[in-house]
Each structure stands twice: as structure tokens, then as C-alpha cells.
N, C-alpha and C positions, 0 to 999 in steps of 0.2 A: 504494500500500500504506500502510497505516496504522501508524507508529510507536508501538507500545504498551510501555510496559514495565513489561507486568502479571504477577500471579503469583496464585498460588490464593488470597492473603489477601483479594483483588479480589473475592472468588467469594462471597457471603454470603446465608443464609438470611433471608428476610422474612416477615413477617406479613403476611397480605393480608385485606382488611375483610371481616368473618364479619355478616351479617344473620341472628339465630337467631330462629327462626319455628318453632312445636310443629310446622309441617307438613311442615319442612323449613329447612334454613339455605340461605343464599346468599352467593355469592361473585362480587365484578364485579369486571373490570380494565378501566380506562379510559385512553386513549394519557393521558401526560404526566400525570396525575394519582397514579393509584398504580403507575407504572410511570417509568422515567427514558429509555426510550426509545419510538418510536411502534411498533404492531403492523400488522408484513406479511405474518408469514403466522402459522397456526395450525395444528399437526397434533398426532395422537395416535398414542401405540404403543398394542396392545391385543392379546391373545392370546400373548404373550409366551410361549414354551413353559419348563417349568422347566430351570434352568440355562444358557438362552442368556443372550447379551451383546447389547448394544445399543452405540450411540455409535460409540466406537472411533476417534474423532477430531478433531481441534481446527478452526475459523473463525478465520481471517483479522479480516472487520470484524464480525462478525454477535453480538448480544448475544442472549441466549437467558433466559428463565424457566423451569425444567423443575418442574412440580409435579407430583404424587401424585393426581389426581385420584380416584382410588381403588384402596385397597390398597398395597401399598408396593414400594419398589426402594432401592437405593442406588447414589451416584453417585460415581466416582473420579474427582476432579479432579489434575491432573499440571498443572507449570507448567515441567518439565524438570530443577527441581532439587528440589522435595517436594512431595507427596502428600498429597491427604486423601480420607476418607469421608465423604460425606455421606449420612446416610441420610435418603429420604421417606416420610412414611406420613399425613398428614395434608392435606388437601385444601385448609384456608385458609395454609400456609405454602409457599413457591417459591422457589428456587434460582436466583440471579441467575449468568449464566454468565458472564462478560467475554469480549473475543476475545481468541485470542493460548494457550487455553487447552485441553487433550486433556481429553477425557471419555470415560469409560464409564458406561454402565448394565448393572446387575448383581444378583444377588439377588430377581426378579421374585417377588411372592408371589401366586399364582393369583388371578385374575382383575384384575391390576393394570393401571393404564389411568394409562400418564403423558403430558400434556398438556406441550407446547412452544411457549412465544409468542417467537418469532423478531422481531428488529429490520429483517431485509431478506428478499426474496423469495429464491425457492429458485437460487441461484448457483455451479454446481459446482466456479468458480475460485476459489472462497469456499474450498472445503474443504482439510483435510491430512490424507489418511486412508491416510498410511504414518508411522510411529512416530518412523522415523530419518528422514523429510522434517520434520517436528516438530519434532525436537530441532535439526535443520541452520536453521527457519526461526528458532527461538528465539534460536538461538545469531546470528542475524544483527539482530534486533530488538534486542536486549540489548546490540548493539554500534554499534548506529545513532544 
């Protein structure tokens, strides 16, 4: 297990390099260059129905990018002692996740399509997706 003792301040919005082109702009991530960790996997939410939640849990070692790829969401990030909103709605900017940290996604605006660049492949001992195993794992990191 990975000793972190991160907190949502860890958690920070980036600008990512915008190519604007009349025909269309473009956005590229590349391991280690405009990213601080390598890419393993890559998925998408999409069809998100109004008013559901996504997320709804925190990673162990897994560092996450969550962008907006279109249309917007907002994301609550919980570090077990405070909270923030973040909201997405712009395509070239992405939300660096750190591990160790609860997230939800929230506020889906019809036809929103949020993209996820994950640092490790899909690992279900990875996950904490009960609230109070979260705060119990938090509260053992924080004391490690």
C-alpha cells in the first residue's frame, strides 16, 4: 500500500495544450510530457441520465485526469476532513485526481461525455467504494 498523505489541495485543475484550427481545435496528452504520470487505461462516461451520480469512490495508488470532454459535470472531491467542487465544462482543462482521495461526479449537463486517463489498469483492490471504509483507510494513512 502506498503511504500518501494527500488531501484535496493535491487535487488541481490544469490547462492542457489547445491546437486552435478554424476547422476545429485539438487536444493531445502524451505519457510524461503533459501528464506527471504514464497512461493505462482510458475510459469514458456518456449518457449520463439527468440527476444521476457517478464516482462515488476513492483509489488506493491510481492517479486519474477527469476532463469535460464535452458539456459539463462537477466533481466533489472529499479528502475526509474538507471538500471541494470542482466544476468541468471545458475540454482543454482536466482535473488531476491524486490517490488516497473520494470523488463524485455530479450535475451531468445533457449530452456530457467525461473522459478518464487513469495511471494503472483496471484493479478492483484498487478501489474504496464504501464511504466509512474511506474514512477508516484515511484515518490509517494519516497515521502511518
Amino acid at each position: 500500500m502506498i503511504r500518501l498523505v494527500s488531501d484535496i489541495h493535491n487535487c488541481n485543475v490544469i490547462e492542457l495544450p489547445r491546437v486552435h484550427n478554424r476547422a476545429g481545435n485539438l487536444t493531445v496528452f502524451q505519457n510524461e510530457l503533459h501528464l506527471p504520470f504514464n497512461i493505462h487505461r482510458v475510459y469514458y462516461l456518456y449518457d449520463v441520465p439527468g440527476g444521476a451520480e457517478r464516482g462515488g469512490h476513492a483509489h488506493k495508488n491510481i492517479y486519474q485526469l477527469i476532463v469535460a470532454a464535452g458539456g459539463s459535470f462537477d466533481v466533489i472531491l472529499d479528502d475526509g476532513i474538507n471538500r471541494k467542487i470542482v466544476p468541468l465544462n471545458r475540454p482543454y482543462y482536466g482535473l488531476m485526481v491524486v490517490p488516497g482521495i473520494w470523488r463524485e461526479l455530479v450535475n451531468f449537463s445533457s449530452g456530457a461525455v467525461c473522459l478518464v486517463l487513469a495511471s494503472e489498469k483496471y484493479n478492483p483492490e484498487d478501489y474504496i467504494r464504501e464511504y466509512n471504509d474511506f474514512l477508516k483507510y484515511r484515518k490509517e494513512i494519516n497515521a502511518g
